[in-house]
PDB file with SEQRES, HELIX, SHEET and CRYST1 records, atoms N, CA, C and O in Angstrom:
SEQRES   1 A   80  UNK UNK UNK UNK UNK UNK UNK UNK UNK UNK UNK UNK UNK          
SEQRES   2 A   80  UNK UNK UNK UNK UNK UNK UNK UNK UNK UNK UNK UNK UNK          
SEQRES   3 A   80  UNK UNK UNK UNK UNK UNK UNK UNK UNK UNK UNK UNK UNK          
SEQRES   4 A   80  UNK UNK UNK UNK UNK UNK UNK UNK UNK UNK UNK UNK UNK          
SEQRES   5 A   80  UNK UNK UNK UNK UNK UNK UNK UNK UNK UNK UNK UNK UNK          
SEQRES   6 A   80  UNK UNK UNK UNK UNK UNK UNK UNK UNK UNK UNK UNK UNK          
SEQRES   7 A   80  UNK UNK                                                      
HELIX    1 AA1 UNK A   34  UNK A   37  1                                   4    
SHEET    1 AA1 3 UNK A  28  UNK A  29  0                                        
SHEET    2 AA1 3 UNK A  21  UNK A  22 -1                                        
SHEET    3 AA1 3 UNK A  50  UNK A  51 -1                                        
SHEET    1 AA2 2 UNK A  54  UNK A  61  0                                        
SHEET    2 AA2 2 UNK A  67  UNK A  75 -1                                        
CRYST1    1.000    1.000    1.000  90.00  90.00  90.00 P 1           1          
ATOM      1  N   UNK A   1      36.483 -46.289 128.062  1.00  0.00           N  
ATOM      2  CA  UNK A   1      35.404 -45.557 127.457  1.00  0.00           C  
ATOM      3  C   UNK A   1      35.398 -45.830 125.949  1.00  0.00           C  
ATOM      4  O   UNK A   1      36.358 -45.702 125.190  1.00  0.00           O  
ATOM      5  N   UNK A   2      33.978 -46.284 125.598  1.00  0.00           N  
ATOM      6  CA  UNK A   2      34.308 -46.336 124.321  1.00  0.00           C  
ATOM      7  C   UNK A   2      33.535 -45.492 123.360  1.00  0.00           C  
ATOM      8  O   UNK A   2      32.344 -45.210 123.489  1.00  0.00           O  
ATOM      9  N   UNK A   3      34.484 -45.035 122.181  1.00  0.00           N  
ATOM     10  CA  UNK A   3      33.807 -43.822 121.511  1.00  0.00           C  
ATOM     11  C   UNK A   3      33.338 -44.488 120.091  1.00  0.00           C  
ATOM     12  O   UNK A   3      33.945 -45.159 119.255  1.00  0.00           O  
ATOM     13  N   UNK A   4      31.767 -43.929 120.199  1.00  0.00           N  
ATOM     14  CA  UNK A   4      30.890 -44.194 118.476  1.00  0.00           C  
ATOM     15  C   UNK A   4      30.833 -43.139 117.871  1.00  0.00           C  
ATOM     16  O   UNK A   4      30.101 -42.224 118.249  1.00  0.00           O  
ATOM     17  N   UNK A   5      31.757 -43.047 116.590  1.00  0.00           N  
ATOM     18  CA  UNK A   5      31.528 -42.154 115.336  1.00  0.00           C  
ATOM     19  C   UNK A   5      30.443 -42.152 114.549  1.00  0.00           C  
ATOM     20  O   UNK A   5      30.029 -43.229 114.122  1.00  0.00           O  
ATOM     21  N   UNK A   6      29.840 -41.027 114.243  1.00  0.00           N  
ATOM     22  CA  UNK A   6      28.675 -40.970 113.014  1.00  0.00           C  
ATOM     23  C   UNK A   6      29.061 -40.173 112.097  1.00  0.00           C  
ATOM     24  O   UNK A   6      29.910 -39.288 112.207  1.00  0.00           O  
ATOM     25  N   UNK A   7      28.412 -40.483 111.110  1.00  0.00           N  
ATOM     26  CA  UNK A   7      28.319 -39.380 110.157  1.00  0.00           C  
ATOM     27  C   UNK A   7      28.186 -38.411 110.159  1.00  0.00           C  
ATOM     28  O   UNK A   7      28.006 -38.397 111.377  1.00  0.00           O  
ATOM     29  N   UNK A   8      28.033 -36.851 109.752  1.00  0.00           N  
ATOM     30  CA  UNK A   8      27.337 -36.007 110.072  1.00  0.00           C  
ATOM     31  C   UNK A   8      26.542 -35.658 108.103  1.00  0.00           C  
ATOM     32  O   UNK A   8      27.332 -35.205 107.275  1.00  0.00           O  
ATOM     33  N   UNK A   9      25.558 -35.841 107.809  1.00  0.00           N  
ATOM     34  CA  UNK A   9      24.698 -35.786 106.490  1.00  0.00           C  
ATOM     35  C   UNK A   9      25.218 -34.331 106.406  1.00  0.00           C  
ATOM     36  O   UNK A   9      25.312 -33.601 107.392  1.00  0.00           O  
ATOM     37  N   UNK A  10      25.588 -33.928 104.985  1.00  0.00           N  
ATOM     38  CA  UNK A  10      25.417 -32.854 104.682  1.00  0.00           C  
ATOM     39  C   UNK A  10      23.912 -32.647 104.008  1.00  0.00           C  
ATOM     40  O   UNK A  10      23.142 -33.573 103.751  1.00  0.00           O  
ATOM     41  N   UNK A  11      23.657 -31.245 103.778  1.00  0.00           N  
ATOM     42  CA  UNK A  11      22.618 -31.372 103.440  1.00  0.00           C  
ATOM     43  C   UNK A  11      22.825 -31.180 101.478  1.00  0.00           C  
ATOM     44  O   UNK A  11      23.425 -30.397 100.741  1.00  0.00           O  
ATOM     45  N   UNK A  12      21.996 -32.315 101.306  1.00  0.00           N  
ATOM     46  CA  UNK A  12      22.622 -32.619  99.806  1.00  0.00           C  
ATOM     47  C   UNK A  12      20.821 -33.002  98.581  1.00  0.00           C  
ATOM     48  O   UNK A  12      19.847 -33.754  98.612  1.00  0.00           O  
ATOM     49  N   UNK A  13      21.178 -32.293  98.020  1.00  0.00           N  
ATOM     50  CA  UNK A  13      20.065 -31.855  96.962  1.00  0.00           C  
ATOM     51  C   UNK A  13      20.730 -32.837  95.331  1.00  0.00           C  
ATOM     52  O   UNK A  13      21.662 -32.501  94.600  1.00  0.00           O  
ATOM     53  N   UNK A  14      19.775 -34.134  95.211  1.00  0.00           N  
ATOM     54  CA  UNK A  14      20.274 -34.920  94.599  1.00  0.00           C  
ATOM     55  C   UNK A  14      19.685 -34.085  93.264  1.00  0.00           C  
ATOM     56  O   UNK A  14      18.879 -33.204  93.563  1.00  0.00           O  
ATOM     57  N   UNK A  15      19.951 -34.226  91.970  1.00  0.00           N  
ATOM     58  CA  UNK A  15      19.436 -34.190  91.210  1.00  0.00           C  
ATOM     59  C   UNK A  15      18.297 -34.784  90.497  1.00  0.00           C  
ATOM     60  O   UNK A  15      18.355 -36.012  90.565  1.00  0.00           O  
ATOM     61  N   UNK A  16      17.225 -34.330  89.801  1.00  0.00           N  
ATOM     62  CA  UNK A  16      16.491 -35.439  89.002  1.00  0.00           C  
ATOM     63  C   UNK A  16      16.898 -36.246  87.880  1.00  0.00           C  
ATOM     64  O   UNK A  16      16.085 -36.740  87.098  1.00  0.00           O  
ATOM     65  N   UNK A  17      18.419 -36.418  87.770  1.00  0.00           N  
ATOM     66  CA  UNK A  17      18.322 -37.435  86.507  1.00  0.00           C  
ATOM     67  C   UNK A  17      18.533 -38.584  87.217  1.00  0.00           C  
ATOM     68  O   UNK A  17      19.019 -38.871  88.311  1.00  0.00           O  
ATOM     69  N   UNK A  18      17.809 -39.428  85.879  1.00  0.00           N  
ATOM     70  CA  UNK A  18      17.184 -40.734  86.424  1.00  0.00           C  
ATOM     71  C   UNK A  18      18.340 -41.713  85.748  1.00  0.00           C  
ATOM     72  O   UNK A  18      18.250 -41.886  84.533  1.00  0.00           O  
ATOM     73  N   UNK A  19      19.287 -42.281  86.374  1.00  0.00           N  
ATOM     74  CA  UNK A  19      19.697 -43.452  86.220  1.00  0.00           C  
ATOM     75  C   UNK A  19      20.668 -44.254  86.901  1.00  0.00           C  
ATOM     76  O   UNK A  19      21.862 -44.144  87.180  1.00  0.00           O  
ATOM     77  N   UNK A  20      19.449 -45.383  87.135  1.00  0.00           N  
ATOM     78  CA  UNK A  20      19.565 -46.012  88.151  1.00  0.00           C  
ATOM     79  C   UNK A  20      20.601 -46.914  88.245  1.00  0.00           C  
ATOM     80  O   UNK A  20      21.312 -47.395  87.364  1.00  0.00           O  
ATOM     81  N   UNK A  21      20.582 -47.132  89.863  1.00  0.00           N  
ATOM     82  CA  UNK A  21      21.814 -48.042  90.361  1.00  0.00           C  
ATOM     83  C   UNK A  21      21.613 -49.189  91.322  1.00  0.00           C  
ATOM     84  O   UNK A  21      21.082 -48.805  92.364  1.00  0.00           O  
ATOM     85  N   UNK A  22      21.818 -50.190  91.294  1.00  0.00           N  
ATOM     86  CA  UNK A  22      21.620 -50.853  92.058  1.00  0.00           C  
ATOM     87  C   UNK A  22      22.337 -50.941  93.386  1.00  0.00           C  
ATOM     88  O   UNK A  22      23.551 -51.113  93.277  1.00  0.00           O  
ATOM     89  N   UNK A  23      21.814 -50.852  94.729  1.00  0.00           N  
ATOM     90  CA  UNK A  23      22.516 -51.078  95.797  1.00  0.00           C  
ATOM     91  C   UNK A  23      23.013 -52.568  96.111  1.00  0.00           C  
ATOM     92  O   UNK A  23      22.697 -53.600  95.518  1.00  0.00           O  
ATOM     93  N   UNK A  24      23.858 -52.406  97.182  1.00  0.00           N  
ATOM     94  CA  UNK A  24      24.471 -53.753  98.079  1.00  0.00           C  
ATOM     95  C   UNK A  24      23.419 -53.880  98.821  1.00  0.00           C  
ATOM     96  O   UNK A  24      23.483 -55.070  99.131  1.00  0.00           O  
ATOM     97  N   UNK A  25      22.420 -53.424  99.356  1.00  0.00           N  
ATOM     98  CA  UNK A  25      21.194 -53.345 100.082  1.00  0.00           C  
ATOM     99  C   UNK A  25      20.218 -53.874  99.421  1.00  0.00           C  
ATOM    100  O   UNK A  25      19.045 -53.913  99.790  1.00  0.00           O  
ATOM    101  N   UNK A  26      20.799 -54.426  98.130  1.00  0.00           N  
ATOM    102  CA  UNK A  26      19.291 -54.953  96.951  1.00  0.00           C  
ATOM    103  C   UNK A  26      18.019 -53.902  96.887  1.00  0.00           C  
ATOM    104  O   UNK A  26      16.835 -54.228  96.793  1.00  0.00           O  
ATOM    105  N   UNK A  27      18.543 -52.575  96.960  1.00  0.00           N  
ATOM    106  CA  UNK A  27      17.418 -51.900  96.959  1.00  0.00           C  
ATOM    107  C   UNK A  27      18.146 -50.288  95.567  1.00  0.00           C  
ATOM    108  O   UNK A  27      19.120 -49.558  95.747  1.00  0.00           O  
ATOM    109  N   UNK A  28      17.300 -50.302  94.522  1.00  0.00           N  
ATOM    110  CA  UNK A  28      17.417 -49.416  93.442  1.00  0.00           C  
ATOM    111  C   UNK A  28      16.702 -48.694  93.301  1.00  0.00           C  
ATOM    112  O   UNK A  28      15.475 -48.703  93.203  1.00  0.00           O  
ATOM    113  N   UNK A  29      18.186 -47.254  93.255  1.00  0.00           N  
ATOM    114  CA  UNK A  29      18.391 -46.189  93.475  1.00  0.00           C  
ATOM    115  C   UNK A  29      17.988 -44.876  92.416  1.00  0.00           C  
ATOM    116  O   UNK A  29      18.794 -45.001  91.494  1.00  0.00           O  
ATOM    117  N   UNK A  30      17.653 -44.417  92.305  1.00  0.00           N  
ATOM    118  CA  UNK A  30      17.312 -43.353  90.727  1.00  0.00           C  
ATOM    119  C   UNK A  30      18.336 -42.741  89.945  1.00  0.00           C  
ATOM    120  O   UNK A  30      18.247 -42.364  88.777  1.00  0.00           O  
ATOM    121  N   UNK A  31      19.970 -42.642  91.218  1.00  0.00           N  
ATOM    122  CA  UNK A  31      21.127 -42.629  90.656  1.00  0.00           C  
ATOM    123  C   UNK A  31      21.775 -42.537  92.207  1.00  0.00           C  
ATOM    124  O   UNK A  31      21.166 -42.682  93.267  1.00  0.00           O  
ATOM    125  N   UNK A  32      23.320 -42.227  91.987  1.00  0.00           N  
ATOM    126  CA  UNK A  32      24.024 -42.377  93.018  1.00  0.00           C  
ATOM    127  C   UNK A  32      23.949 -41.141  93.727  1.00  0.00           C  
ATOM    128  O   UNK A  32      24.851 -41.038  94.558  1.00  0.00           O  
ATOM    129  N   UNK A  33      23.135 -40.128  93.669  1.00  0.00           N  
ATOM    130  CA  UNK A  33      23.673 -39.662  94.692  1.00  0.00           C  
ATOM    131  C   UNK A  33      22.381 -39.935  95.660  1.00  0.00           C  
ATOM    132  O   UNK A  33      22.493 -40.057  96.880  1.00  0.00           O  
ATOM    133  N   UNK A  34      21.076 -40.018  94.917  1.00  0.00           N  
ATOM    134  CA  UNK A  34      20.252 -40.923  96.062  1.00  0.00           C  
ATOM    135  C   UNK A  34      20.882 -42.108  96.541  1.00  0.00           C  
ATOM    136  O   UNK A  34      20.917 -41.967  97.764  1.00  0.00           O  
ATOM    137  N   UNK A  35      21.278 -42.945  96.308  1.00  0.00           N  
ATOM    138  CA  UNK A  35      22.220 -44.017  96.980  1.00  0.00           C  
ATOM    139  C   UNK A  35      23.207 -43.442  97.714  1.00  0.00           C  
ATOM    140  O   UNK A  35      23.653 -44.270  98.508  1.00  0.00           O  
ATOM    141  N   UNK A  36      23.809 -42.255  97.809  1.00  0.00           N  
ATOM    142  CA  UNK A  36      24.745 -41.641  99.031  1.00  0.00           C  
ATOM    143  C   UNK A  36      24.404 -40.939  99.633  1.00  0.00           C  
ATOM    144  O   UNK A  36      25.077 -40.283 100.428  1.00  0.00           O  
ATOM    145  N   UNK A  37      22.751 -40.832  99.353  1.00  0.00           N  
ATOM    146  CA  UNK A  37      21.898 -40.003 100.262  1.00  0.00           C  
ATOM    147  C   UNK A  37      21.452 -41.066 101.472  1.00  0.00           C  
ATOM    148  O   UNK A  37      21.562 -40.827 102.674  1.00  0.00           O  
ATOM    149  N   UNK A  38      21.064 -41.971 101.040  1.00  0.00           N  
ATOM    150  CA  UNK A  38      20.660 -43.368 102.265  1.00  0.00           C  
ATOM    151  C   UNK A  38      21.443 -44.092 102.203  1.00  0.00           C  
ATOM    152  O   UNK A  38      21.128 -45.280 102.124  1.00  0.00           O  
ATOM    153  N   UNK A  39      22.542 -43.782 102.210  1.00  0.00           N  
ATOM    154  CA  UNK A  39      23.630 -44.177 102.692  1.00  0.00           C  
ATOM    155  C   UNK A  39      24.043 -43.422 103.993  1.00  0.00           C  
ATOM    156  O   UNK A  39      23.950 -44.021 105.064  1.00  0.00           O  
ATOM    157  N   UNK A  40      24.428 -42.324 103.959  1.00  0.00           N  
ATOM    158  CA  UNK A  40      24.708 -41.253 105.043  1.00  0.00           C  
ATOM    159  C   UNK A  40      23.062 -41.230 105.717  1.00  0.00           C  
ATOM    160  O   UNK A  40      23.286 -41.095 106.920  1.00  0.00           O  
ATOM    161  N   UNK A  41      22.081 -41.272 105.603  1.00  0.00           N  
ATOM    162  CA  UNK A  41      20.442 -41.103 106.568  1.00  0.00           C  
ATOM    163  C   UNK A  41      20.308 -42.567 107.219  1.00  0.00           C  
ATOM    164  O   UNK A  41      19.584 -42.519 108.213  1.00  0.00           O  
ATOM    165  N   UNK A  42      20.900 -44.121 106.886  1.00  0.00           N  
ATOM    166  CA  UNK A  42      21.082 -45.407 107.266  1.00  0.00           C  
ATOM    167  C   UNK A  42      22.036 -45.083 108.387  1.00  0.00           C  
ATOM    168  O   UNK A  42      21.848 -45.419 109.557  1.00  0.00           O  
ATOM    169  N   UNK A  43      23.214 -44.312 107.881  1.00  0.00           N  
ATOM    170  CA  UNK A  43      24.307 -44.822 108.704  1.00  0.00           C  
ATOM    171  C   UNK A  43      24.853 -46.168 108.867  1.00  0.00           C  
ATOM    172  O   UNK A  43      25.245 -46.747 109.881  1.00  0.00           O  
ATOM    173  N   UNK A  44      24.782 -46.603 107.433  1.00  0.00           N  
ATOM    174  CA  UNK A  44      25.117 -48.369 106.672  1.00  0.00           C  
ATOM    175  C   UNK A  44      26.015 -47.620 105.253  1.00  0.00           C  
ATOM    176  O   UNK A  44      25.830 -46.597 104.594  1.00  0.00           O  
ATOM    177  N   UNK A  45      27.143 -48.834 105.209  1.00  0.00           N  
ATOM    178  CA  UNK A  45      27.771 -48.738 103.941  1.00  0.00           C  
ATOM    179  C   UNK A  45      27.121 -49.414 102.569  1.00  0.00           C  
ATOM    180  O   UNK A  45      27.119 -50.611 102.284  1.00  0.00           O  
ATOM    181  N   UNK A  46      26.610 -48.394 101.857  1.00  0.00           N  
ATOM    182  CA  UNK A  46      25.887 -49.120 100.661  1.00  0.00           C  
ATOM    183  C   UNK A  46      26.670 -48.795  99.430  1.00  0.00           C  
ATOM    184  O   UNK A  46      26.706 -47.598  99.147  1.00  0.00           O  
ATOM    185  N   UNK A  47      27.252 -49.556  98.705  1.00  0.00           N  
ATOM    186  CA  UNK A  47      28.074 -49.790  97.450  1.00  0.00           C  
ATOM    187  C   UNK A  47      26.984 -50.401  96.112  1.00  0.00           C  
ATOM    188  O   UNK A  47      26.193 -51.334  95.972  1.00  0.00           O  
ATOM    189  N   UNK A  48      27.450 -49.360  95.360  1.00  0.00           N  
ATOM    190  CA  UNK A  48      26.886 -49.587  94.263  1.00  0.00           C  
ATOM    191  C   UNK A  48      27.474 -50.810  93.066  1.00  0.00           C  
ATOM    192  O   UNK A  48      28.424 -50.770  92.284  1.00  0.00           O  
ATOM    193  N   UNK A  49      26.032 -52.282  93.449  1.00  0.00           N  
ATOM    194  CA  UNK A  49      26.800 -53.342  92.952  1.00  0.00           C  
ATOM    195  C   UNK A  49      26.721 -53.398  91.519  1.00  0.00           C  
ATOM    196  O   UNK A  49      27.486 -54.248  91.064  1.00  0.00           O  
ATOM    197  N   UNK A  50      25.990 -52.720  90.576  1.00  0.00           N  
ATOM    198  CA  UNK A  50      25.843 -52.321  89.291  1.00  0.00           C  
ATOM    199  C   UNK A  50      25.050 -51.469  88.778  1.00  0.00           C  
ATOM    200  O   UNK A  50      24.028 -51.204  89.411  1.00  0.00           O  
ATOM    201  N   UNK A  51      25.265 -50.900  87.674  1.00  0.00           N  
ATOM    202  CA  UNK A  51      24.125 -50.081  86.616  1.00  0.00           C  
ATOM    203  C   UNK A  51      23.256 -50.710  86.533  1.00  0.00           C  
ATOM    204  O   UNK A  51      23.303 -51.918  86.303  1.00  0.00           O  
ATOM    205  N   UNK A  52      21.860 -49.802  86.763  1.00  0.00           N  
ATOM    206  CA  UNK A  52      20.155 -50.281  86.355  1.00  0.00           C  
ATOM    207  C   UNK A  52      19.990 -51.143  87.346  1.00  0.00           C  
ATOM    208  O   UNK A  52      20.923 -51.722  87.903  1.00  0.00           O  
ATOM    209  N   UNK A  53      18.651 -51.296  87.656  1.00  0.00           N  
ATOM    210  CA  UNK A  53      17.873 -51.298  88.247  1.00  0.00           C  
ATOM    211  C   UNK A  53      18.152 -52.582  88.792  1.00  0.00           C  
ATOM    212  O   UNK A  53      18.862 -53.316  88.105  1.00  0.00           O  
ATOM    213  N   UNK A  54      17.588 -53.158  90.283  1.00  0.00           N  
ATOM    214  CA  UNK A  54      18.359 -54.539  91.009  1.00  0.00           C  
ATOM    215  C   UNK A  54      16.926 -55.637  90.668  1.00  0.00           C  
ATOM    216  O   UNK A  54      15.752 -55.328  90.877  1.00  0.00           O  
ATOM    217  N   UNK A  55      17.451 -57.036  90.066  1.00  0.00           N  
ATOM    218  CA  UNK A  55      16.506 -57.607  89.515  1.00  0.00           C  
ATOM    219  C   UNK A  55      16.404 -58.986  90.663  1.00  0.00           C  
ATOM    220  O   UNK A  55      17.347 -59.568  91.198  1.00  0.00           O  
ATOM    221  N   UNK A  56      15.242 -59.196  90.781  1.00  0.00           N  
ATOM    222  CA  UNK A  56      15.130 -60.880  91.536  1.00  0.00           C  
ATOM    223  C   UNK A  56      14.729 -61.745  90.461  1.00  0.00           C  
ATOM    224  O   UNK A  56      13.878 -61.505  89.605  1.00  0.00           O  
ATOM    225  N   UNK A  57      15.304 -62.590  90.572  1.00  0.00           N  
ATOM    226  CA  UNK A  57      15.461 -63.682  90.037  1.00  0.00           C  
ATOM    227  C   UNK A  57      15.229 -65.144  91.566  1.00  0.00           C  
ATOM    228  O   UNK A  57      15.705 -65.238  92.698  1.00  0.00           O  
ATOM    229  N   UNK A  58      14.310 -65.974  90.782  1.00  0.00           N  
ATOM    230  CA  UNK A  58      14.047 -67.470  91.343  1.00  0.00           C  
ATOM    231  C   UNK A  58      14.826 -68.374  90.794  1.00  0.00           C  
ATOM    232  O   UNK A  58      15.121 -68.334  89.600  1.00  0.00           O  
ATOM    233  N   UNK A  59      15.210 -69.214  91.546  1.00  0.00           N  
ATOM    234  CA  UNK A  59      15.782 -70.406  91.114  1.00  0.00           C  
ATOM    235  C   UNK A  59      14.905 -72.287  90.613  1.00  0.00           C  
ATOM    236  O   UNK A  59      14.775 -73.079  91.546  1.00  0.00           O  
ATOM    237  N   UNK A  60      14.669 -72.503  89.911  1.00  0.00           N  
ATOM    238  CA  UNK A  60      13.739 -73.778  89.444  1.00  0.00           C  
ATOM    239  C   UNK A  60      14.714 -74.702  89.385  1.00  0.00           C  
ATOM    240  O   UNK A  60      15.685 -74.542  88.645  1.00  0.00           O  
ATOM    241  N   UNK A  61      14.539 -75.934  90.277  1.00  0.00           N  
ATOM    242  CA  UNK A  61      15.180 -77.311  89.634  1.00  0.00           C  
ATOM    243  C   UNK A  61      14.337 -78.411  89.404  1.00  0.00           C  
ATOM    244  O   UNK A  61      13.351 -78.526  90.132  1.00  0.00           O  
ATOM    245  N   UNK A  62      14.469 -78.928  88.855  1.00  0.00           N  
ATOM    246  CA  UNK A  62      13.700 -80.241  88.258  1.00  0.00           C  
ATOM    247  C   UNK A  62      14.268 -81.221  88.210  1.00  0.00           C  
ATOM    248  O   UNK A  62      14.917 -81.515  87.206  1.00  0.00           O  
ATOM    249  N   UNK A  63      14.171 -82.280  89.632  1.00  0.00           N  
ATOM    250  CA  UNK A  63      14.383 -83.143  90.295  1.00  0.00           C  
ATOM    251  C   UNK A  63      15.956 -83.122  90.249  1.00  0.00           C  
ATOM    252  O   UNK A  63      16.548 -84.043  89.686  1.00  0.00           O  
ATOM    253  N   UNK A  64      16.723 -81.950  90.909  1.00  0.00           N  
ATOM    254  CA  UNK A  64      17.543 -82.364  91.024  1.00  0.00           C  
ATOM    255  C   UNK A  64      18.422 -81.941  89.988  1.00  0.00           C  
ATOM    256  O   UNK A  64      19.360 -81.189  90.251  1.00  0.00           O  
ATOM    257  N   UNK A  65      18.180 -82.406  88.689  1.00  0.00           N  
ATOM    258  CA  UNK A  65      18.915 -82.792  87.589  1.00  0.00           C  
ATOM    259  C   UNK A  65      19.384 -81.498  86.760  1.00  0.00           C  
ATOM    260  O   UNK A  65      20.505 -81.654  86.277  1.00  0.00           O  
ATOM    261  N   UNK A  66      19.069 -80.843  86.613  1.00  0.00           N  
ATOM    262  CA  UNK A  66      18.828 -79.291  86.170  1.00  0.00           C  
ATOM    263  C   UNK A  66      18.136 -78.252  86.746  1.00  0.00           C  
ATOM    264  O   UNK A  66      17.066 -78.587  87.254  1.00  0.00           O  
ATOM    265  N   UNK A  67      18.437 -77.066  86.819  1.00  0.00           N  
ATOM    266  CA  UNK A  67      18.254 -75.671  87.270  1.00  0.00           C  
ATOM    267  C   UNK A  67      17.775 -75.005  86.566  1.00  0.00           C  
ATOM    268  O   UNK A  67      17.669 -75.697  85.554  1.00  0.00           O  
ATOM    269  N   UNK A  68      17.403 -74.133  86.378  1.00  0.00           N  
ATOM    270  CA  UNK A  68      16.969 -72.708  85.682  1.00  0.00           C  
ATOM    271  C   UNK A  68      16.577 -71.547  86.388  1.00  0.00           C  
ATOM    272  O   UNK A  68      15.544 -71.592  87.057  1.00  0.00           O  
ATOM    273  N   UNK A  69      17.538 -70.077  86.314  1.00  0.00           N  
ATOM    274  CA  UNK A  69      17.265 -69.127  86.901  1.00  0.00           C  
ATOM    275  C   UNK A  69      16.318 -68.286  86.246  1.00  0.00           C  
ATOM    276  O   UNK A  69      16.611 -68.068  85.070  1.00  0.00           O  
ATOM    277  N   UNK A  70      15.084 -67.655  86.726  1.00  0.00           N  
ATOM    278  CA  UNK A  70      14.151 -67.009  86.469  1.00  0.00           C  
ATOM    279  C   UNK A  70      13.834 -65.753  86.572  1.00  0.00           C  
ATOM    280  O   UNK A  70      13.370 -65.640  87.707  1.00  0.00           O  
ATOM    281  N   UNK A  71      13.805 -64.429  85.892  1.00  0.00           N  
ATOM    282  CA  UNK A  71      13.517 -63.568  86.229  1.00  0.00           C  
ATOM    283  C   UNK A  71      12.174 -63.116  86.613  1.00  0.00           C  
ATOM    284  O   UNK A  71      11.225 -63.349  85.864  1.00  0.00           O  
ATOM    285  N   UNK A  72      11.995 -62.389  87.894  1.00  0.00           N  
ATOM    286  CA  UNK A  72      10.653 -62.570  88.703  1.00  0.00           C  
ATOM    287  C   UNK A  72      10.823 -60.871  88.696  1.00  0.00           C  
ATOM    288  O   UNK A  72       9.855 -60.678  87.960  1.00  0.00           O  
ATOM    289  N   UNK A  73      11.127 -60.057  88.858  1.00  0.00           N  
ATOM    290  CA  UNK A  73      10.813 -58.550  88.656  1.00  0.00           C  
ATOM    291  C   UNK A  73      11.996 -58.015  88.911  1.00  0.00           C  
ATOM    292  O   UNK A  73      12.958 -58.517  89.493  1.00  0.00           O  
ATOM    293  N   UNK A  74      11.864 -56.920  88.420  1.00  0.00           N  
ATOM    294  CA  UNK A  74      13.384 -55.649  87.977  1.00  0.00           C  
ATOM    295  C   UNK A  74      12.453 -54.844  88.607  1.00  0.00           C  
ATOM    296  O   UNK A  74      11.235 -54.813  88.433  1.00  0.00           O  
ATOM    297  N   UNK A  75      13.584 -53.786  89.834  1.00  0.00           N  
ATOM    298  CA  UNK A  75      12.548 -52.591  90.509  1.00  0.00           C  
ATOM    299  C   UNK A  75      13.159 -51.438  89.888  1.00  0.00           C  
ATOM    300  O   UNK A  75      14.379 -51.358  89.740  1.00  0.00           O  
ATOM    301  N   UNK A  76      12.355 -50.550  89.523  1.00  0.00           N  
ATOM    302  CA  UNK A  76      12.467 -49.256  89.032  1.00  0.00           C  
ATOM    303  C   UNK A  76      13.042 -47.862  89.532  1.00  0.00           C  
ATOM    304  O   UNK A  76      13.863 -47.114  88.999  1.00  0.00           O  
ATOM    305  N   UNK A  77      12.237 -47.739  90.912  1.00  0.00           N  
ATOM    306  CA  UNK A  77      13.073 -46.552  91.547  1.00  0.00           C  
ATOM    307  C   UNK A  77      13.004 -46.668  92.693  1.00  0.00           C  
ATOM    308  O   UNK A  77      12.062 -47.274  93.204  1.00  0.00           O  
ATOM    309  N   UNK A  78      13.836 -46.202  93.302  1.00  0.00           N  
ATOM    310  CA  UNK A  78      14.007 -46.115  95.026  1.00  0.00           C  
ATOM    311  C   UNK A  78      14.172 -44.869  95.560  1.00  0.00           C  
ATOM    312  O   UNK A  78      15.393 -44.711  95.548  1.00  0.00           O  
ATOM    313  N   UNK A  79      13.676 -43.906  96.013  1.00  0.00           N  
ATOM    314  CA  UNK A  79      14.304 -42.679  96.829  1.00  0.00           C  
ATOM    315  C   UNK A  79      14.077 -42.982  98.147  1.00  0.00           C  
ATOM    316  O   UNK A  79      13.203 -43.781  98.482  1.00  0.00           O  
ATOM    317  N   UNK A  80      14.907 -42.318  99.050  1.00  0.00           N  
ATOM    318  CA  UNK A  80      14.733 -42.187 100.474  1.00  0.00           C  
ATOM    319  C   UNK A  80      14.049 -40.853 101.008  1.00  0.00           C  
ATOM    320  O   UNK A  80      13.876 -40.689 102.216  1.00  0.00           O  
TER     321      UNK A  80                                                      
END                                                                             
């Protein structure tokens, strides 16, 4: 028999201050405890991979010979 553990969410009232975090999920957070809020409502381990907001960036090469990484947008807020 095999047994699956869950979480059980407490019920958790994040605050409004705003500063943000970036998830392992590439998805940014307004601060951590919204990020340990959809964390526990996922039922996925999401680690906070840095301060402020999670940015995409493109990659450009030109023939080969050289690269250049590009910033293409920084996201602002995420709640769940």
């Amino acid at each position: 028999m095999t047994t699956v553990e869950l979480c059980v969410c407490k019920k958790l009232e994040c605050p409004s201050l705003v500063a943000p975090v970036c998830g392992s999920d590439t998805s940014t957070y307004s601060n951590e405890c919204e990020l340990e809020k959809a964390q526990c409502n996922t039922q996925r381990r999401i680690k906070v991979q840095r301060k402020g907001p999670c940015c995409k960036y493109s990659l450009t090469c030109d023939h080969k010979t050289s690269c250049l990484w590009k910033l293409i947008m920084c996201e602002l807020s995420h709640t769940e």
